[in-house]
C-alpha positions as CSV (number, residue, x, y, z in Angstrom):
1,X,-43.7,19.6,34.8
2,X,-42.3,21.8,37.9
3,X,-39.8,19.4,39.5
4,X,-37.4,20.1,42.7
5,X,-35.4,18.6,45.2
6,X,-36.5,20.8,48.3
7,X,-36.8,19.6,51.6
8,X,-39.4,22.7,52.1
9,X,-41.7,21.2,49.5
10,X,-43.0,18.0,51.0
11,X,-45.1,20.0,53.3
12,X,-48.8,19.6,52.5
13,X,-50.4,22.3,50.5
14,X,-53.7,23.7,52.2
15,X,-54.9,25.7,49.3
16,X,-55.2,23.4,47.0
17,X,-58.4,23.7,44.6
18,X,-61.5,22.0,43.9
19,X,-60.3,18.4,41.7
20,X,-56.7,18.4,42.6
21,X,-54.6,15.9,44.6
22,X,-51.5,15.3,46.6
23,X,-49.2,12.1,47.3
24,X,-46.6,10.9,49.1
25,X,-45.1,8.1,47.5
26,X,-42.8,5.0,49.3
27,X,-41.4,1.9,47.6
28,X,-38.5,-0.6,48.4
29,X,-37.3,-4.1,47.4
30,X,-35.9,-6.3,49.3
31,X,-31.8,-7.3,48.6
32,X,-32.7,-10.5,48.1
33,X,-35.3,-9.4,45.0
34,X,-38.2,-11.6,47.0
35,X,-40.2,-8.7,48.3
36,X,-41.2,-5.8,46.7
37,X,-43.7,-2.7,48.9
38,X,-45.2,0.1,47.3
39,X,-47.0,2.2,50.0
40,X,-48.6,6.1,48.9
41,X,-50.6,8.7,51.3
42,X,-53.1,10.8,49.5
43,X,-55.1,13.7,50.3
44,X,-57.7,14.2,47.4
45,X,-57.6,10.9,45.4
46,X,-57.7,11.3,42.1
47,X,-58.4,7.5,41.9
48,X,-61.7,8.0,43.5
49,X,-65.1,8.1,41.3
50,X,-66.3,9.5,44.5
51,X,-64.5,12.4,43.8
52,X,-64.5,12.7,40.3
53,X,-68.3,13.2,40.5
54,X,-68.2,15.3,43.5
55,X,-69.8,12.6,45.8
56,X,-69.7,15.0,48.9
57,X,-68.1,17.5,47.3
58,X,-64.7,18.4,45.2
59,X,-62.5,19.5,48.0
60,X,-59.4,17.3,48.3
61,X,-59.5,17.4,51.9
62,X,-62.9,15.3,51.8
63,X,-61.1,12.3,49.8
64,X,-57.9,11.0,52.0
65,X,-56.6,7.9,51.3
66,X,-53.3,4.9,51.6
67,X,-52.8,2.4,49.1
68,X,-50.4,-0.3,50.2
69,X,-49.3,-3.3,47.8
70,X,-46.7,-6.4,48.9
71,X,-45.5,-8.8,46.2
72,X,-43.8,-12.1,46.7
73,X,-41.6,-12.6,43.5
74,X,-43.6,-10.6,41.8
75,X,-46.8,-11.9,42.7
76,X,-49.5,-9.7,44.6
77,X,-49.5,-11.1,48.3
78,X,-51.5,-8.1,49.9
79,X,-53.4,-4.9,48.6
80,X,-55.4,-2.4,49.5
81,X,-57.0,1.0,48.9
82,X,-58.6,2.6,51.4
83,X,-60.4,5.8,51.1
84,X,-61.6,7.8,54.7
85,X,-63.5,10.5,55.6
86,X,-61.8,13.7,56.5
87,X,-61.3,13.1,60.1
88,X,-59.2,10.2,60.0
89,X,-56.5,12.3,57.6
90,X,-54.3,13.9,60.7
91,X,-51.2,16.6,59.3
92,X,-48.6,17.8,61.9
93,X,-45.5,20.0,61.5
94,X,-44.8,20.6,65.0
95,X,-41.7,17.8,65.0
96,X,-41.3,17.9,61.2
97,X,-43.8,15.8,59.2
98,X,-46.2,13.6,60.6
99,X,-49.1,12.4,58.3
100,X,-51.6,9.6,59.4
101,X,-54.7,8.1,57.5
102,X,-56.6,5.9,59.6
103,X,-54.5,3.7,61.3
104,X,-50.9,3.9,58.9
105,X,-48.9,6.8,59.1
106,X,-45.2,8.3,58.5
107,X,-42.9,10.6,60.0
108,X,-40.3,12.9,58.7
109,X,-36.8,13.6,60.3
110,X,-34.4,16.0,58.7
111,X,-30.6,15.9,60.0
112,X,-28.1,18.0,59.1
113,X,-27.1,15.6,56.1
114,X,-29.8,13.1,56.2
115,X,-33.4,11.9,56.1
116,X,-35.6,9.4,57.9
117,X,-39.2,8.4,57.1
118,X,-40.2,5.7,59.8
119,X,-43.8,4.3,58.0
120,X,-46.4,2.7,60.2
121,X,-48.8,0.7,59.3
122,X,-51.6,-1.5,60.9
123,X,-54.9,-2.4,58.3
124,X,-57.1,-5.2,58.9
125,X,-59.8,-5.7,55.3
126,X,-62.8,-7.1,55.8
127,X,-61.8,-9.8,53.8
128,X,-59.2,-11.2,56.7
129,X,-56.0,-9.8,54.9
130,X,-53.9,-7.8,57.5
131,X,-51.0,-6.0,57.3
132,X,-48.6,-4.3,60.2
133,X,-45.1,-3.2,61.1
134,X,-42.8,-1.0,60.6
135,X,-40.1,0.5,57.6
136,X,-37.5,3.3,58.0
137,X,-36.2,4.6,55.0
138,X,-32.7,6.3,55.4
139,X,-31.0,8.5,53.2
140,X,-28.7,11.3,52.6
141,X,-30.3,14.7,51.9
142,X,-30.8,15.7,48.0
143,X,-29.3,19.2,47.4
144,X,-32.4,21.2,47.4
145,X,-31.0,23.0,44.2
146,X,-29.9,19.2,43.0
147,X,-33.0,19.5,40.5
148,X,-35.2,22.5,39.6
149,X,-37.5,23.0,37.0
150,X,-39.8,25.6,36.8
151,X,-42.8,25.6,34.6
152,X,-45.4,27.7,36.0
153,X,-48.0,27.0,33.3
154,X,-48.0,23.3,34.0
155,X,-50.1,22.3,37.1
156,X,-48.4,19.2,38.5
157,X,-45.3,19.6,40.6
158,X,-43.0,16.3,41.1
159,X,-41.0,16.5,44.8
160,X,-38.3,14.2,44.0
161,X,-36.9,14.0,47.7
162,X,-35.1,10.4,48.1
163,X,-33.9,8.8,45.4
164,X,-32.0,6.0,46.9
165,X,-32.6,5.4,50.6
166,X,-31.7,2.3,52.3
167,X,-35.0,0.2,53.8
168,X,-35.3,-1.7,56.9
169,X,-37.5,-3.1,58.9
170,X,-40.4,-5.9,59.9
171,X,-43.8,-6.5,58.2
172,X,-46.4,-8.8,59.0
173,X,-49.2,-10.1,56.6
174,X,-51.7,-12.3,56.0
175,X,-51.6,-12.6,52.4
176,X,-52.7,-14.1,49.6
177,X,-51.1,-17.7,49.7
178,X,-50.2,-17.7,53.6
179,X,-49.2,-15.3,56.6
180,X,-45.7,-14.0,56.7
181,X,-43.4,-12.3,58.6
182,X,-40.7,-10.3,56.9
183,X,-37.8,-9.0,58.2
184,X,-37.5,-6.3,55.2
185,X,-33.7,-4.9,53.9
186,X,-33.2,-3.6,51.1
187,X,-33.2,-0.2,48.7
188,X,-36.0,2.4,48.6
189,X,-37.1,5.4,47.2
190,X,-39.7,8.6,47.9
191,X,-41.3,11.3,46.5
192,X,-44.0,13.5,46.6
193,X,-46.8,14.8,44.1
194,X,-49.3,17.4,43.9
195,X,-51.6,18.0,40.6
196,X,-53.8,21.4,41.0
197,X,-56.3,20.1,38.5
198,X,-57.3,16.8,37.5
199,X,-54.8,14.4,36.1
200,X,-56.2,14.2,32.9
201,X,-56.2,17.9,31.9
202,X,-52.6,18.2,32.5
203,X,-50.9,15.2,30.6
204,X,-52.5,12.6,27.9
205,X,-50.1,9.5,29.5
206,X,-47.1,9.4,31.6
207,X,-44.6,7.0,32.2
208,X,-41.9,7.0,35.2
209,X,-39.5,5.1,36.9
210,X,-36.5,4.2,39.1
211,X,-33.9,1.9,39.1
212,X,-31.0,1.0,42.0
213,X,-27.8,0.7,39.9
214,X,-24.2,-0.1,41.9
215,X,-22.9,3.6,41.4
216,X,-25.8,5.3,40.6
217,X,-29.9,5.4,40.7
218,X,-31.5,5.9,37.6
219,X,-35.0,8.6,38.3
220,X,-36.9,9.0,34.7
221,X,-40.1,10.6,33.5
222,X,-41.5,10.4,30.2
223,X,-45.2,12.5,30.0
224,X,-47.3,13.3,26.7
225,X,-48.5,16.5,28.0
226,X,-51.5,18.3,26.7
227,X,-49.1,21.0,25.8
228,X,-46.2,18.7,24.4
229,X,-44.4,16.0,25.0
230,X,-41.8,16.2,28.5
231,X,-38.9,13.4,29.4
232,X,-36.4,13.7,31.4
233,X,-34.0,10.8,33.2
234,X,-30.9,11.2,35.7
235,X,-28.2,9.0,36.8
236,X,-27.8,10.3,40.4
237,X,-24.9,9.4,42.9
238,X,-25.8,7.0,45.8
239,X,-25.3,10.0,48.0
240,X,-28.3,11.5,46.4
241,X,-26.3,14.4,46.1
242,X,-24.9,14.9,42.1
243,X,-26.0,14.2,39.2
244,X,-24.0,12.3,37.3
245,X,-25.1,12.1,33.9
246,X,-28.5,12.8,31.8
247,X,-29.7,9.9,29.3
248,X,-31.7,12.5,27.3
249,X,-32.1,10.7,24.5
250,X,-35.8,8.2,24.6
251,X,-36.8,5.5,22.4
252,X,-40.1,3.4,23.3
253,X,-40.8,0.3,21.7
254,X,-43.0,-3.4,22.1
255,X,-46.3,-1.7,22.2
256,X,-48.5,-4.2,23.9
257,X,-52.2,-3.9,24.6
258,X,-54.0,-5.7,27.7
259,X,-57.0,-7.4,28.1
260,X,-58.7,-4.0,29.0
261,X,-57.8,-2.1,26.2
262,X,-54.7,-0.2,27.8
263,X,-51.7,0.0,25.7
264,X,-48.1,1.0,27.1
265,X,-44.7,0.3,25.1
266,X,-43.5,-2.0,26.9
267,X,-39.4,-1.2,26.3
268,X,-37.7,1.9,27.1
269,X,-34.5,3.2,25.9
270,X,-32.9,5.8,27.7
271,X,-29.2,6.5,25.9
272,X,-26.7,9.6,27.4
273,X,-22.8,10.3,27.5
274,X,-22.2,8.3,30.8
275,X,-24.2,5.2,28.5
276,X,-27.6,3.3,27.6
277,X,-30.1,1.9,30.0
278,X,-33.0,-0.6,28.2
279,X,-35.8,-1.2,30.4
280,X,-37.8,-3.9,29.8
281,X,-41.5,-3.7,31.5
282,X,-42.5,-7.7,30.9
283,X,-43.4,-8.6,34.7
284,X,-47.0,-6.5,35.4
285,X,-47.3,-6.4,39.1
286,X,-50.4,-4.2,38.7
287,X,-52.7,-4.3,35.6
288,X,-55.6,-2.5,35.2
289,X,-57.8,0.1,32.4
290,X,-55.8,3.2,33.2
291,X,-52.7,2.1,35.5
292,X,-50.0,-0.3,35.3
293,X,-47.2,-1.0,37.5
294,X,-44.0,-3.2,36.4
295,X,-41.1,-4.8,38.3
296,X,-38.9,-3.7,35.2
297,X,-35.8,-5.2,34.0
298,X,-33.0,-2.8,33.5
299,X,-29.7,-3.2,31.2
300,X,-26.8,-0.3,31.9
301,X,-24.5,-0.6,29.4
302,X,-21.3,1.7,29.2
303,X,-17.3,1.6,29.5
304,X,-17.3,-0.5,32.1
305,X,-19.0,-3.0,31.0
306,X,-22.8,-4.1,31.6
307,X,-25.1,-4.1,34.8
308,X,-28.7,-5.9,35.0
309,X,-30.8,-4.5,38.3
310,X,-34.7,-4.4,38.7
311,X,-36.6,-1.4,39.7
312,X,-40.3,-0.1,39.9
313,X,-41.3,1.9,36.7
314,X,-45.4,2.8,36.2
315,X,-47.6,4.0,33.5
316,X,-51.0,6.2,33.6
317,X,-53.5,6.9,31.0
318,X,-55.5,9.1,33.3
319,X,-58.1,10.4,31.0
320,X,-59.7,6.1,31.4
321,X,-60.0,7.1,34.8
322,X,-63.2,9.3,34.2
323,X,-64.7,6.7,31.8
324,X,-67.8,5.1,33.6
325,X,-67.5,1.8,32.1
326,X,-64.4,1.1,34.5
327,X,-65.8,2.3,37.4
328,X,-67.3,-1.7,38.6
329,X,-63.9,-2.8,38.7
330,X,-62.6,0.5,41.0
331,X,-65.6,-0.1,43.1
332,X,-64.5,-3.5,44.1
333,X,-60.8,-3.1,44.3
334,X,-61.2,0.5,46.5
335,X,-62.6,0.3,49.8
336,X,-64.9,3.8,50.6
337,X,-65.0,3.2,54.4
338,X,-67.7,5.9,54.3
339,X,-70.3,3.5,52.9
340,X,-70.5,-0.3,53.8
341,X,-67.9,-2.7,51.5
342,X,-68.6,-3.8,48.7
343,X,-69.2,-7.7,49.0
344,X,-66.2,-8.3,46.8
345,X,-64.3,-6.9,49.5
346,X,-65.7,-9.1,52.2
347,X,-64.9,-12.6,50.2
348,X,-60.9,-13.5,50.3
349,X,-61.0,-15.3,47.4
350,X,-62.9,-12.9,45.5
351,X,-61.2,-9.6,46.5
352,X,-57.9,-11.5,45.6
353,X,-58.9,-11.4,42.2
354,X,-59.3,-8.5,41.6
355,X,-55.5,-8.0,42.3
C-alpha cells in the first residue's frame, strides 16, 4: 500500500480512472464512551452496484456520496448512505479544502502547526430520521515525512493525516429510539483514501484500525493483498508528530462467522519493543456480507503497567461486494437520490432494520 502523511495529498485527484474511488474519512467518540460518529465523503463509491455495473457510466465523478453513522452505547441511533448525482459533489481549493455533497460538507484549515476540519451536516431521510450540526476536529500537523511508503505497483494510496485530533461540537438527531441533542467532546481521527481500480482487484480482505491511548494513538492495517500479505501498526505521540514505537509483530485469532457468511478473526494481537496491544472486536456496530465495523476493546500492556481504551477498527471482504446475491440488502440500506427510494427507506421502522 502507498501510505503518507502529506498535507499536499488530501487534495482530490481529478484523473482518476474508470472503477476507482476516493474517501475522506472522520470519526470520534465521545469522552464519556456514550457516543460514537463515523462520517466519510466519497467521490466514486465503490459501495454502489450502480457503479459497479456502470449504471450511467464508470466515471467516479458520476457516483458522489456521504455516509454518516451515530451510535448510542454502541447501538445504531442514525444512518445513512446517500448517493447524488454529479452536481451536488462541489470541490474548492481556493481557501484550502472545501468539499460538499448535497447538503453536508467539510472544510480544511492548515496553520502553521495545526489542522482544523469543521464538518457540516444537515440530512433529512425520507423515513423522518434527521441529522444536523456541527464538529471541528483539531489537531497538530503530522510531519509530512512522519510516514512514507512507496509502492508504486499497488493501486491504493492511504493519506493518514490526523491521527488523534480533539472533537467538539453539537449534533442534533432524530434517531432511532428518540431525538437528541448532543453536545459532542471527545477524540477523533481522519484520513483519506483513494483506490485507482476497484477494491477487489487490489487486496482479498483488509483489516484497520485506531485506538486513543493516554501517551500514544495506536493506527494499524492488516491487508491480504492480491500480491501478498501487508500489516503495518504505529504507536504515535499525541502530538501527531513521532512515532514512537512499531508493534510489527500480528497474530489473529477467534475466527467468527456471521449470519451472512462473512468471517473476520475477531482478536488482534499487535506485540513491538514499546509492548503488546490485544484488540478484541466483540461489539459489531455495523454488520453486513462484505463490511464490518467494531467498537473494539483494546489492552496495552508494557512497563508501565496495563491500559484498557476503545477505538473504531473495520474489516472489508470487498470481492462480496460484486456478488449479486447481496445487492437487495445494499439497495435498501443506500439511498440513490437519482431514482425514487426504495420503500424500505420511506418506513422508520423498517429502514431501522436494516441497521
Amino acid at each position: 500500500m502507498n501510505i503518507s502523511t502529506s498535507t499536499e495529498d488530501e487534495y482530490i485527484n481529478l484523473d482518476k480512472p474508470d472503477k476507482s474511488y476516493e474517501w475522506w474519512y472522520f470519526d470520534a467518540l465521545s469522552a464519556d464512551k456514550e457516543w460514537s460518529i463515523v462520517i466519510i465523503f466519497y467521490q466514486g463509491n465503490p459501495f454502489s452496484t450502480k457503479y459497479i455495473q456502470g449504471s450511467y457510466s464508470f466515471d467516479p465523478k458520476q457516483y458522489p456520496a456521504i455516509s454518516i453513522s451515530v451510535y448510542k452505547q454502541g447501538k445504531a441511533e442514525f444512518y445513512s448512505f446517500q448517493e447524488f448525482p454529479e452536481s451536488k459533489f462541489l470541490w474548492d481549493e481556493e481557501e484550502d479544502i472545501h468539499c460538499s455533497i448535497g447538503g453536508c460538507a467539510f472544510h480544511r484549515t492548515v496553520y502553521a502547526d495545526s489542522f482544523e476540519y469543521e464538518i457540516n451536516l444537515n440530512q433529512t431521510l425520507e423515513s423522518e430520521h434527521s441529522i444536523t450540526g456541527k464538529l471541528k476536529f483539531i489537531g497538530e500537523r503530522t510531519k509530512n515525512s512522519l510516514i512514507k511508503n512507496e509502492a508504486p505497483e499497488d493501486k491504493h494510496a492511504w493519506n493518514l493525516l490526523l491521527p488523534r485530533a480533539k472533537v467538539v461540537g453539537s449534533v442534533k438527531i432524530a434517531g432511532k429510539t428518540d431525538s437528541y441533542h448532543i453536545g459532542f467532546h471527545g477524540d477523533g481521527y481522519h484520513d483519506h483514501n483513494i483506490g485507482f481500480e476497484p477494491m477487489s482487484k487490489s487486496f482479498k480482505d483488509w483489516y484497520w484500525g485506531r485506538i486513543h491511548f493516554k501517551e500514544y494513538t495506536l493506527v494499524y492495517y492488516i491487508m491480504n493483498g492480491r500480491k501478498g500479505k501487508q500489516h503495518q501498526a504505529w504507536l504515535i505521540s499525541n502530538d501527531n508528530k513521532e512515532i514512537a514505537g512499531h508493534l510489527n509483530e500480528i497474530e489473529l485469532s477467534g475466527k467468527k462467522k456471521n449470519w451472512l457468511g462473512l468471517e473476520s478473526e475477531r482478536q488482534i494481537k499487535l506485540t513491538g519493543v514499546l509492548g503488546s496491544v490485544v484488540i478484541n472486536q466483540k461489539k459489531v456496530l455495523d454488520n453486513g456480507p462484505f463490511y464490518q465495523r467494531f467498537l473494539a476493546e483494546a489492552v496495552f500492556s508494557n512497563v508501565d503497567g496495563v491500559e484498557s481504551k476503545s477505538g473504531i477498527s473495520e474489516y472489508i471482504h470487498p470481492k462480496k461486494i460484486e456478488n449479486e446475491k447481496y445487492w437487495w440488502m445494499v439497495h435498501m440500506r443506500l439511498r440513490y437520490l437519482r431514482e425514487p427510494a426504495h420503500w424500505v427507506q420511506k418506513w422508520k421502522i423498517f429502514y431501522e432494520w436494516t441497521w
